[in-house]
KETI-719916 format. One record per residue (C-alpha): residue in one letter; chain; x, y, z. Coordinates in Angstrom, 2 decimals. Example, Ala and Ser with C-alpha at 12.3 -4.5 7.8 and 13.67 -1.06 7.14 Angstrom:
2
site code a	unit A	east 12.30	north -4.50	up 7.80
site code s	unit A	east 13.67	north -1.06	up 7.14
This chain:
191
site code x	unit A	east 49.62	north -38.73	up 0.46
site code x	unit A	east 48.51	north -42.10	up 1.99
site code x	unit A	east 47.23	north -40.25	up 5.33
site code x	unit A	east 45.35	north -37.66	up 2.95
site code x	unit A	east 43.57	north -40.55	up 0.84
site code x	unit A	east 42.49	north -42.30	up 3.88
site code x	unit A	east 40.93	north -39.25	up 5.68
site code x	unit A	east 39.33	north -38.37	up 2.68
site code x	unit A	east 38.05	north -41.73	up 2.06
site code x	unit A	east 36.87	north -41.33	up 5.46
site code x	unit A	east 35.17	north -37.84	up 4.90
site code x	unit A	east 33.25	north -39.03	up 2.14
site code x	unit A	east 31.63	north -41.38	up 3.82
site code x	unit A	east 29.93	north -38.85	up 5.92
site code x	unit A	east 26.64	north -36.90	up 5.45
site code x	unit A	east 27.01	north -33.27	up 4.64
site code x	unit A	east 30.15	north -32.11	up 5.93
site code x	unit A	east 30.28	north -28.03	up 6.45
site code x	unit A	east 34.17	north -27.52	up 7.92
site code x	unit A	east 36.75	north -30.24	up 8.00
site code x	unit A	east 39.70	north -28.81	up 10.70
site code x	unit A	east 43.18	north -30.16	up 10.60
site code x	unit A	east 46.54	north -29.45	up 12.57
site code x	unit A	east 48.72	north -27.72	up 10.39
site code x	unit A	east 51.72	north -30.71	up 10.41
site code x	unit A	east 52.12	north -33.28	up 12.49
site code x	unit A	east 55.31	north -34.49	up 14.52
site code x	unit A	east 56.26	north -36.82	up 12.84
site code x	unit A	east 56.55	north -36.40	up 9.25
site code x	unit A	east 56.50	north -32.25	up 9.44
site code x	unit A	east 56.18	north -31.95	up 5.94
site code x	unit A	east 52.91	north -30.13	up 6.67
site code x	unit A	east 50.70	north -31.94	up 3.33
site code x	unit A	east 47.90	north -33.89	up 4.99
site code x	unit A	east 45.01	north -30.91	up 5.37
site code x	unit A	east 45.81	north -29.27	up 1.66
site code x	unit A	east 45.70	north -32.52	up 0.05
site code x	unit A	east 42.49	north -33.76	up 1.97
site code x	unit A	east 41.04	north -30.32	up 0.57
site code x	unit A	east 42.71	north -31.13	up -2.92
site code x	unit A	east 41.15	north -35.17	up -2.95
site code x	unit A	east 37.84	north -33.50	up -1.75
site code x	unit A	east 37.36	north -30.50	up -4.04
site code x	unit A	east 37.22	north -27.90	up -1.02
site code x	unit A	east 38.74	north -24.90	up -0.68
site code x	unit A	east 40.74	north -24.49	up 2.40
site code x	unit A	east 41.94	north -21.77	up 4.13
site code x	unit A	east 45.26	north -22.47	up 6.35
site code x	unit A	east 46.93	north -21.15	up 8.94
site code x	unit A	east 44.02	north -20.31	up 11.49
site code x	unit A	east 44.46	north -19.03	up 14.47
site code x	unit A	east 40.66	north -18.41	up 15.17
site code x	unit A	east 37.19	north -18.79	up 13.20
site code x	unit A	east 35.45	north -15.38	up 14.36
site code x	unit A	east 31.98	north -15.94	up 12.36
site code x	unit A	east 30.14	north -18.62	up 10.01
site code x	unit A	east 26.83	north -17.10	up 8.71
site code x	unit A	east 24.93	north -17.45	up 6.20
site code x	unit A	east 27.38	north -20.28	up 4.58
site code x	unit A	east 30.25	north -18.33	up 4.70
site code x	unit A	east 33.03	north -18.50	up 7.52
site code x	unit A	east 35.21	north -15.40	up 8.67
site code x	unit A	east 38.68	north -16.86	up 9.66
site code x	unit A	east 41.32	north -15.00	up 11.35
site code x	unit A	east 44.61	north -16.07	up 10.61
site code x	unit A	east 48.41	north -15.58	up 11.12
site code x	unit A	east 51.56	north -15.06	up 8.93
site code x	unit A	east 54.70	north -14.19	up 8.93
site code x	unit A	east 54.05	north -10.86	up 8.32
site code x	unit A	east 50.87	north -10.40	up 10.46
site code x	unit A	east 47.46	north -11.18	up 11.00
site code x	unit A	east 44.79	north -11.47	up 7.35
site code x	unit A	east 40.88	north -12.08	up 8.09
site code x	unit A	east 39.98	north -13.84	up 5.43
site code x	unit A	east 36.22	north -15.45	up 4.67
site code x	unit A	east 35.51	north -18.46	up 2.85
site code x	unit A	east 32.50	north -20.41	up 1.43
site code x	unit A	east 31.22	north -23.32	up 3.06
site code x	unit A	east 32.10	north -26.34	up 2.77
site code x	unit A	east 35.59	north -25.69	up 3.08
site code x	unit A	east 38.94	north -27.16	up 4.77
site code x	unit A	east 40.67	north -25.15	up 7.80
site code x	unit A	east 44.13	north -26.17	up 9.01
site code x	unit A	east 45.04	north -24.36	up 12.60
site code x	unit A	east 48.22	north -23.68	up 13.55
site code x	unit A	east 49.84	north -23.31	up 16.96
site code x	unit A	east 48.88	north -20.25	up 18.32
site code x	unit A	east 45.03	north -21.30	up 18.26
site code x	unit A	east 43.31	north -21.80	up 21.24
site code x	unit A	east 43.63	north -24.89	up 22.35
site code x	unit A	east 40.74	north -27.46	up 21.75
site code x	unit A	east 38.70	north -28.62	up 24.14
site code x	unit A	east 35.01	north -29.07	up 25.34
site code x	unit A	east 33.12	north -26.30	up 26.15
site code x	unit A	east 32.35	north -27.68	up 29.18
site code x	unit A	east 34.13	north -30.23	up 31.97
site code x	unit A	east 30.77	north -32.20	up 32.85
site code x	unit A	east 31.45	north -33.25	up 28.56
site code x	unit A	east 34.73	north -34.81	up 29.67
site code x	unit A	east 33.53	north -36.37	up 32.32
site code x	unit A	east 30.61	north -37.79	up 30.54
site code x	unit A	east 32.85	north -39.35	up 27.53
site code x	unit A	east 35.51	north -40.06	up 29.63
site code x	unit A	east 34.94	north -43.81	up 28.83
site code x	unit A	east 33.78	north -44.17	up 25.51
site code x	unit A	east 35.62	north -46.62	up 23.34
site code x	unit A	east 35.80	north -48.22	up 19.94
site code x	unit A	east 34.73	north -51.65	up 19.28
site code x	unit A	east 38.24	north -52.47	up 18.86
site code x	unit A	east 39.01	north -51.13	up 22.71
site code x	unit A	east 36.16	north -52.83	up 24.09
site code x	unit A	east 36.65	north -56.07	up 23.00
site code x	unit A	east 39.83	north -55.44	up 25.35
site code x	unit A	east 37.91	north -54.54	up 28.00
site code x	unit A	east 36.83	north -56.54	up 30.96
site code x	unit A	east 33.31	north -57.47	up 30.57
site code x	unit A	east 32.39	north -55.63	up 33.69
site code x	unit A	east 32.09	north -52.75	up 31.88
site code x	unit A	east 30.34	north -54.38	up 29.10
site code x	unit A	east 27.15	north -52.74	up 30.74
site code x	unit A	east 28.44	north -49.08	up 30.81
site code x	unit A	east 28.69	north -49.27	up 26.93
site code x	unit A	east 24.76	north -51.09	up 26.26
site code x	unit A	east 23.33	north -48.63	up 28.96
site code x	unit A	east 24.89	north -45.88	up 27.06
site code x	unit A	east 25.30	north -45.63	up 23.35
site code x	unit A	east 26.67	north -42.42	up 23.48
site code x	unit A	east 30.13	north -44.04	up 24.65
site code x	unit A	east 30.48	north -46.11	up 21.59
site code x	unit A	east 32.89	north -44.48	up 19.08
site code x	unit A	east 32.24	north -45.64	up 15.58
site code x	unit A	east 35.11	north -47.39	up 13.84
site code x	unit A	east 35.35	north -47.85	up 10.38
site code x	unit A	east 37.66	north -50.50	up 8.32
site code x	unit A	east 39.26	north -49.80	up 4.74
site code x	unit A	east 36.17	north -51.97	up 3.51
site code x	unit A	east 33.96	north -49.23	up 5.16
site code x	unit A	east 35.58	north -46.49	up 3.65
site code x	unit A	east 36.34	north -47.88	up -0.02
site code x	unit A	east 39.79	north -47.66	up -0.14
site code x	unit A	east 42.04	north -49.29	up -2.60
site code x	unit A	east 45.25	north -50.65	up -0.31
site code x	unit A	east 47.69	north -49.67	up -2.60
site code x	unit A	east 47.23	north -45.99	up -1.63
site code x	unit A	east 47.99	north -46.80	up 2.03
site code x	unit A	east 50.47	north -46.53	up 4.06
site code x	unit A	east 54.04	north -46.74	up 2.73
site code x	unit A	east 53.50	north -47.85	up -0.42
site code x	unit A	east 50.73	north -44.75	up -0.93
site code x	unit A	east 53.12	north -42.19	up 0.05
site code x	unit A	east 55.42	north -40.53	up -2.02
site code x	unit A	east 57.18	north -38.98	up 0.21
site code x	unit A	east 59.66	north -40.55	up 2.82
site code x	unit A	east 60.98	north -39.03	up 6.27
site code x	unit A	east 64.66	north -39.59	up 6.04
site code x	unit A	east 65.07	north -38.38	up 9.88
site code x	unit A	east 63.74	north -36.09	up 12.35
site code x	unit A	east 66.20	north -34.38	up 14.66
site code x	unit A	east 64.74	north -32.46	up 17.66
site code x	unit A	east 67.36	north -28.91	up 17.92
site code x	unit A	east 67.38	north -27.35	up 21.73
site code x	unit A	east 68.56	north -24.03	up 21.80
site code x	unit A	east 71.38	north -23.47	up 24.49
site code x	unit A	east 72.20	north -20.24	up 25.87
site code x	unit A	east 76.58	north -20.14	up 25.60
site code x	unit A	east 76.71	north -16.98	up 27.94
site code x	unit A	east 74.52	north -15.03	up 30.26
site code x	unit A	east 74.06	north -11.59	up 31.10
site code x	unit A	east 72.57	north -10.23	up 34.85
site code x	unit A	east 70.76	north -6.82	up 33.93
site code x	unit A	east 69.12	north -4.68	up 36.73
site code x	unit A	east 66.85	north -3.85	up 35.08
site code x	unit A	east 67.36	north -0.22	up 34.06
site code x	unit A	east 65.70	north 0.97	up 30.60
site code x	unit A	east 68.88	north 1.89	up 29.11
site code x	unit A	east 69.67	north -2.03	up 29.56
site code x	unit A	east 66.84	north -3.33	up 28.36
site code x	unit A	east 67.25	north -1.11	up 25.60
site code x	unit A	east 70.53	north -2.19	up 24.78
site code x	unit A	east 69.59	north -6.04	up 25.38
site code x	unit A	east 66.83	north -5.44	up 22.90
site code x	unit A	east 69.07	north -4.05	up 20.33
site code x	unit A	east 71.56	north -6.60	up 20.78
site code x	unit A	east 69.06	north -9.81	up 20.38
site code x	unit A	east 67.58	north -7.99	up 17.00
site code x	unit A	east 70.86	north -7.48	up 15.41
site code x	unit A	east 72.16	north -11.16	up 16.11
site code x	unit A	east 68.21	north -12.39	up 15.34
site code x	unit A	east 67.51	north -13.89	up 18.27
site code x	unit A	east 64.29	north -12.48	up 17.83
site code x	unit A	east 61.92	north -11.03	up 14.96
């Protein structure tokens, strides 16, 4: 709840906002909360699980998304909240000269730690400078940060590996495959 106050603090103090995108959980807490409550704190509507946005016109967004029991295209007025899950496309810019050119950008708070040879980089060009914003810039009261804003506590996170106990050497025949395929369904190794 804390991490959802803050980024909504944060989203409010933006101009018009048209599609806020979130992760679908993060690592460490899991509990999978932060983009449905930034939608809740905001008003939006949100639309989860995306595995692709296929079309925004005309203020409304097409969305293709997947479950556990298959794919829905659903559509959705703008503004509106999308959380992505894992089997998006990765993010990244459209193009490598883009990483290149904001390879060194920084926010006040980094540059300050900076030597002041590169001092020059960041007055020559503003584009590098990443704006950073304090709780006084967002208006947020400090009671609904951090551990004393959220509810909800992570007793432990365990990290489970999966370890084949036996092994089987197929040639490769169809009947084999066959039978392996039957074999992993009925003990639900797989779907």
């Amino acid at each position: 709840m804390a991490t959802s106050y803050a980024l909504a603090c944060a989203v409010r103090n933006l101009p018009q906002v048209d599609v806020i995108v979130c992760g679908r959980q993060a690592i460490d807490g899991d509990t999978a909360q932060v983009g449905p409550q930034v939608a809740e704190k905001l008003g939006l509507p949100q639309i989860t699980y995306a595995e692709e946005i296929t079309d925004v016109t005309d203020g409304v967004i097409t969305v293709k998304r997947r479950l556990d029991h298959g794919v829905e295209t659903v559509k959705g007025k703008l503004p509106l909240l999308v959380t992505v899950n894992g089997s998006a496309a990765p993010c990244r810019p459209r193009h490598a000269k883009l990483v290149m050119k904001y390879h060194h950008a920084k926010t006040i708070t980094e540059k300050q730690e900076r030597d002041d040879d590169y001092m020059f980089m960041f007055n020559a060009r503003p584009y590098l400078n990443i704006t950073e914003w304090s709780v006084n810039d967002i208006k947020t009261d400090m009671n609904w940060l951090g551990l004393k804003g959220s509810p909800t506590k992570v007793k432990a996170i365990e990290n489970v590996v999966f370890q084949a106990k036996e092994s089987k050497q197929l040639v490769g025949t169809d009947n084999e495959i066959d039978e392996l395929m039957k074999e992993l369904i009925a003990n639900h190794t797989i779907g």
